[in-house]
C-alpha positions, 0 to 999 in steps of 0.5 A: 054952636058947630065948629067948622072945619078949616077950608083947604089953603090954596096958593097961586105962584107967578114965577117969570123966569129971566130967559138965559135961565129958563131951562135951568128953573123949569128943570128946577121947578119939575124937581120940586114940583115932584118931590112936593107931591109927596108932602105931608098935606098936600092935596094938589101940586101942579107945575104949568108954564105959559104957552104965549111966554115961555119964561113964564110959570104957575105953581097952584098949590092946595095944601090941608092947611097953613101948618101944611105949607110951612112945613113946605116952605121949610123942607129941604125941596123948597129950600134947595129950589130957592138957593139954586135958582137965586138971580135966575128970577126977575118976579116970584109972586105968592097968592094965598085964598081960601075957597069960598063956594 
């Protein structure tokens, strides 16, 4: 019996800005989306706002496997995004899938 190879994590996040904060998070969110580029297992790390609500934001994220994005999650880029933008969120929604064709 062949063992298979583990697919490639893939996670959506929804982040609605509250509005008197939207620079200061997007600001934010380009630093970490930059310094996450570079982590180790990191396939793809994309920053995307919304063109109709402007408070609005998608990270995708492909990342080698779940190790990978704990790694992240603990990192000092992502946890100085968290402290730094506390109360400055109203919605932060994190998807997890796998691809399946």
């Amino acid at each position: 019996m062949q063992t298979q190879t583990p697919k490639p994590l893939t996670i959506v996040a929804t982040i609605k800005v509250k509005a008197d904060h939207l620079e200061r998070v997007k600001s934010e969110l380009l630093q970490l989306t930059k310094a996450s580029q570079s982590d180790e297992g990191c396939i793809q790390y994309d920053l995307h706002q919304d063109n109709a609500n402007l408070d609005k934001f998608i990270v995708y994220e492909v990342w080698e496997n779940n190790e990978f994005l704990q790694q992240h999650v603990q990192s000092p880029h992502f946890q100085n995004y968290i402290k730094v933008t506390e109360g400055m969120v109203d919605e932060f929604i994190i998807t997890e899938m796998t691809v399946i064709s």
